[in-house]
C-alpha positions in Angstrom: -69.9 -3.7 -31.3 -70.1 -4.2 -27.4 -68.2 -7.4 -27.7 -65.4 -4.6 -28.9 -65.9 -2.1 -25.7 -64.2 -4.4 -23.4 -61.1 -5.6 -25.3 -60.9 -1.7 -26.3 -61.4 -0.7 -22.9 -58.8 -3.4 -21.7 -56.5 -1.9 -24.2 -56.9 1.1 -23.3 -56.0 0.8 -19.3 -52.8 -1.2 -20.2 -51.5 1.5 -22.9 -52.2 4.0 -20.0 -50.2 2.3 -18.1 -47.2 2.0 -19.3 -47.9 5.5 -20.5 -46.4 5.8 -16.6 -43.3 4.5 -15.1 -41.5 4.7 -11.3 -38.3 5.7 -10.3 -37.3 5.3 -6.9 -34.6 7.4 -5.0 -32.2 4.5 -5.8 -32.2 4.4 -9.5 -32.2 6.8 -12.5 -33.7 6.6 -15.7 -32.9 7.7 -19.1 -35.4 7.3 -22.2 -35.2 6.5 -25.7 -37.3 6.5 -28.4 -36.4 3.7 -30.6 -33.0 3.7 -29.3 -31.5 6.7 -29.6 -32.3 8.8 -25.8 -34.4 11.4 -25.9 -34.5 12.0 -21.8 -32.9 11.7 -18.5 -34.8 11.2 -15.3 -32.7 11.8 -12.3 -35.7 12.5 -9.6 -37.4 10.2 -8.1 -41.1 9.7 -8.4 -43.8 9.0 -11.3 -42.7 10.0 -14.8 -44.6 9.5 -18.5 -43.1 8.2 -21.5 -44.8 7.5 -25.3 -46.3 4.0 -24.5 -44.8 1.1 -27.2 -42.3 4.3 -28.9 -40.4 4.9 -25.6 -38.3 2.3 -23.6 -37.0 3.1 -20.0 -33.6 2.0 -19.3 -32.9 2.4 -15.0 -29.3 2.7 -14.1 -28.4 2.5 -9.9 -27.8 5.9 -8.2 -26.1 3.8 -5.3 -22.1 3.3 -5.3 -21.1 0.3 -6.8 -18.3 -1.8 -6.5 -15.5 -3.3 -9.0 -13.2 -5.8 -8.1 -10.5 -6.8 -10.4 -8.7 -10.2 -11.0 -5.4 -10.9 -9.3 -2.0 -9.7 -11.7 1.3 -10.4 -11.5 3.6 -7.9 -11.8 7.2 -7.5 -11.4 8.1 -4.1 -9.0 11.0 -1.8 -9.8 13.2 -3.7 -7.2 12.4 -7.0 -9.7 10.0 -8.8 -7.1 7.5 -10.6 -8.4 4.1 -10.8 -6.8 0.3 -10.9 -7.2 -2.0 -8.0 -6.5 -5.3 -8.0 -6.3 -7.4 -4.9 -6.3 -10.6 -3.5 -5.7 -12.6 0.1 -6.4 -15.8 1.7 -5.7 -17.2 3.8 -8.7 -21.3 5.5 -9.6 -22.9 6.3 -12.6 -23.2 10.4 -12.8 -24.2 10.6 -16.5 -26.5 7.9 -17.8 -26.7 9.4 -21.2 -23.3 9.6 -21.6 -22.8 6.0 -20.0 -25.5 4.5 -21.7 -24.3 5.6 -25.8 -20.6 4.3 -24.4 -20.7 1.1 -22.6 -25.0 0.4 -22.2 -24.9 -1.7 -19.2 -23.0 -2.2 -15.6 -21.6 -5.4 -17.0 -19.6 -3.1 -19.8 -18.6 -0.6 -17.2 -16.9 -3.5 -15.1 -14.8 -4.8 -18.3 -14.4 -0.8 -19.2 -12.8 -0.3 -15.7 -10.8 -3.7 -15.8 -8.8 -2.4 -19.0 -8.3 1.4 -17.3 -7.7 0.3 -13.2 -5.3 -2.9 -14.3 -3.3 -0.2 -16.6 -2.8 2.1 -14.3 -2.5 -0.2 -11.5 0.3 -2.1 -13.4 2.2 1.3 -14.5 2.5 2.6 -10.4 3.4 -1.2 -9.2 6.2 -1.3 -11.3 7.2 1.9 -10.9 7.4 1.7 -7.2 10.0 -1.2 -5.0 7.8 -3.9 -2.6 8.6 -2.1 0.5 6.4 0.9 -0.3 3.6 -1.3 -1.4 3.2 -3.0 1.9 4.2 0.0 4.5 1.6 2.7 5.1 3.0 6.2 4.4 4.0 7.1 8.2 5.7 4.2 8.7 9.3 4.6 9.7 11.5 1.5 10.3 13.7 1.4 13.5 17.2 3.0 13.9 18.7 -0.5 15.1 18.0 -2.9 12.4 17.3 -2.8 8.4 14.0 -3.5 7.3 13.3 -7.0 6.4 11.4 -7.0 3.6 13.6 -4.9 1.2 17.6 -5.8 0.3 19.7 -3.4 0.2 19.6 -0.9 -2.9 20.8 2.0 -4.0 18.1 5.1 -3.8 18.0 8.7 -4.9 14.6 9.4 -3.7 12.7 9.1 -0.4 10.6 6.1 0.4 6.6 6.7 -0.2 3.8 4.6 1.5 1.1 2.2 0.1 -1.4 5.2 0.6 0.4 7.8 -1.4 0.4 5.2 -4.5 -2.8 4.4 -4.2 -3.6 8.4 -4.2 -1.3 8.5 -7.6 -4.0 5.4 -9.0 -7.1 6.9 -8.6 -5.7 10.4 -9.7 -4.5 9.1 -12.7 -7.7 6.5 -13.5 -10.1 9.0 -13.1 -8.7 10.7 -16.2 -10.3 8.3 -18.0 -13.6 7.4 -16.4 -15.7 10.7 -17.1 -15.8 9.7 -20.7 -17.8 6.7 -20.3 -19.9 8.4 -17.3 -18.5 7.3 -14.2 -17.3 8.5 -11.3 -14.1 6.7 -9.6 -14.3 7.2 -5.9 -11.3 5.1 -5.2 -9.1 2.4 -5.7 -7.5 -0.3 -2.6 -5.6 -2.8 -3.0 -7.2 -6.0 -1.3 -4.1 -8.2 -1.5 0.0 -8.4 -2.2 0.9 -12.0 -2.3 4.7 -13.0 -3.2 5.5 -15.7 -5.8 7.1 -18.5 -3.7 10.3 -17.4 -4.2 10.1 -13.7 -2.8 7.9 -15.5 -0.1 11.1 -17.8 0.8 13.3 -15.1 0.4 11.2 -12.8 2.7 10.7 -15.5 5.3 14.8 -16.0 5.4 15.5 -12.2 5.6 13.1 -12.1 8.4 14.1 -14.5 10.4 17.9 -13.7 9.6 16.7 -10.0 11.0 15.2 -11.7 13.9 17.9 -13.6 15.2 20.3 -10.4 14.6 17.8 -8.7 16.9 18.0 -11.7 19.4 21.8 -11.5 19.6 21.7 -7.8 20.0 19.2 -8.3 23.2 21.6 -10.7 24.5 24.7 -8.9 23.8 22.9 -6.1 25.5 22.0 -8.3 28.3 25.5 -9.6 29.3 26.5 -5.7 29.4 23.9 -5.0 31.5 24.4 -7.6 33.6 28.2 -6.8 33.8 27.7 -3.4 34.4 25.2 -4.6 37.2 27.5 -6.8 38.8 30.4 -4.5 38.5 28.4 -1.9 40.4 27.3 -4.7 42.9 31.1 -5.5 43.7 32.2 -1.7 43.8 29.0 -1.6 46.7 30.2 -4.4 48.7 33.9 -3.0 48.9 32.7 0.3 49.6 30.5 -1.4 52.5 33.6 -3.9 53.5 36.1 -0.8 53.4 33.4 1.7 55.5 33.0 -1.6 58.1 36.9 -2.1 58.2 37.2 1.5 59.0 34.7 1.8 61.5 36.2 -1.7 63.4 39.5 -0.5 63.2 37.9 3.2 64.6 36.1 1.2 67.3 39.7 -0.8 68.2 41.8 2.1 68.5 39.3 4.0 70.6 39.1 0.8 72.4 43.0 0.2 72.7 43.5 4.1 73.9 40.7 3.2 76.7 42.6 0.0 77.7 46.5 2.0 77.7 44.7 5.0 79.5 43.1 2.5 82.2 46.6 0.6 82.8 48.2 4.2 82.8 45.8 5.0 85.5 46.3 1.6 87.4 50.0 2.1 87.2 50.2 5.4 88.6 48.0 4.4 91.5 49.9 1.4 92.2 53.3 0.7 90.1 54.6 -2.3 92.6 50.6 -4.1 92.0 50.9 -2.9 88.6 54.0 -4.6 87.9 52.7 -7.4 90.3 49.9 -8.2 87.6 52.0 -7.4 84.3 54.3 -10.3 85.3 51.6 -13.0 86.4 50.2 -12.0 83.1 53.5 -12.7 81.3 54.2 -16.2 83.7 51.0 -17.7 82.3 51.8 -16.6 78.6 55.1 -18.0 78.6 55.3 -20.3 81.6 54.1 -23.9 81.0 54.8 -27.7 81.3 55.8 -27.9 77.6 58.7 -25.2 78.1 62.0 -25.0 79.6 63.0 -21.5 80.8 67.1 -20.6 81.5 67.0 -17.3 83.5 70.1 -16.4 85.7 69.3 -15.7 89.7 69.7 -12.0 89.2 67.3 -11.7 86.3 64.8 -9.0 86.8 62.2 -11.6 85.2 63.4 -14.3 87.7 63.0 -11.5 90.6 59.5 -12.2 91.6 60.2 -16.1 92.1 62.9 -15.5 94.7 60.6 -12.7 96.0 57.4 -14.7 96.5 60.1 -17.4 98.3 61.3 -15.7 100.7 
């Protein structure tokens, strides 16, 4: 009998313990008795359960993260690229999450087959240019956007955030059912299949050197209407210092007219003395021959100064 007590007693501590089971504020716990749930711990702390009859199955209370494999789907403007996306989600009803898909594992291939869906359905609905832009984007006045041809439209251009809005609105219809809570939905990457990626590269740099020559085309005008303005200066300058010289002469001329006026007043005979000398040297040289007759008034001061 006392070789019994201790194997009992043994017994007894380990069924009392597992009589008892933690949660911390991290998890949640729901309970079942021979699989089927018969209670949901959401508080943290020490809880009891049937020892051998109950089973505690601990789902995270923390957000958790899904990330999807990269698709290829054609847009509405029929581009062809890979996206690759990637959503943050939590468990809000265990019992309702653990009777539909058990585990975290099942939720993860639950949400592949609702986020791809809907993820698919607003790609192709939407052209490339609105999955790349963000929603306040606005392309310049002066050149076409280089990532979109030319196409016909009878709505306005939305942003990558708008459609990414329209995802998660229209997953989370289907996530409360399973006991999940989507909190969103991003797209990680848009990679183009190499032949949008050459033809994106082209348009680019076809774009760029259309910008280029627009610069330069700018340039030159600039630089004509520059020198244009330059040249329109330096006349204005050469015409005001042509003015002012020609001022400065005639003021100059009136001084020199009014002094010999003055001189010729005070003495005409001197005057007309000096006029002539000035005339002889002009005129009068050994390279020229001068005919005058003896009574010519220009002749007069020769026979004057000889006598």
């Amino acid at each position: 009998m006392k070789r019994l007590i201790i194997p009992i007693v043994i017994a007894v501590i380990l069924i009392a313990q597992s009589a008892f089971f933690v949660v911390n504020e991290a998890e949640q716990a729901l309970v079942t008795e021979f699989g089927k749930p018969v209670g949901e711990v959401r508080n943290a702390g020490i809880h009891f359960k049937i020892p051998v009859i109950q089973e505690v199955h601990r789902f995270s209370r923390r957000i958790l993260n899904w990330d999807g494999h990269p698709n290829q789907i054609t847009t509405s403007d029929k581009k062809y690229i890979w996206v690759d996306t990637t959503a943050r989600w939590r468990i809000v009803d265990p019992l309702l999450f653990f009777t539909t898909v058990a585990t975290e594992i099942g939720a993860q291939s639950r949400l592949d087959d609702i986020i791809d869906s809907v993820v698919r359905d607003a790609v192709s609905s939407h052209l490339l240019v609105e999955l790349v832009r963000g929603d306040d984007y606005k392309p310049p006045t002066d050149m076409t956007d280089p990532i979109i041809e030319e196409t016909s439209m009878n709505r306005e251009l939305v942003g990558r955030e708008m459609i990414l809005d329209h995802i998660l609105e229209q997953a989370k219809l289907s996530t409360p059912e399973y006991g999940i809570a989507l909190i969103d939905v991003q797209i990680k990457r848009i990679k183009y299949v190499d032949q949008v990626s050459k033809r994106v590269y082209e348009r680019m740099i076809s774009e760029r050197k259309k910008v280029a020559a627009q610069y330069r085309s700018e340039g030159e005008g600039e630089k004509a209407d520059i020198l244009g303005q330059m040249q329109k200066e330096l006349k204005k300058i050469s015409s005001e210092s042509y003015r002012k010289a020609e001022e400065i002469r005639g003021t100059a001329d009136a001084e020199a007219t009014a002094i010999y006026a003055a001189a010729y007043n005070q003495e005409p005979d001197f005057y007309r003395f000096m006029r002539t000398l000035e005339s002889y040297q002009k005129t009068v040289n050994t390279n020229n021959r001068l005919i005058l007759s003896t009574d010519s008034a220009y002749y007069k001061l020769f026979t004057e100064q000889s006598r």
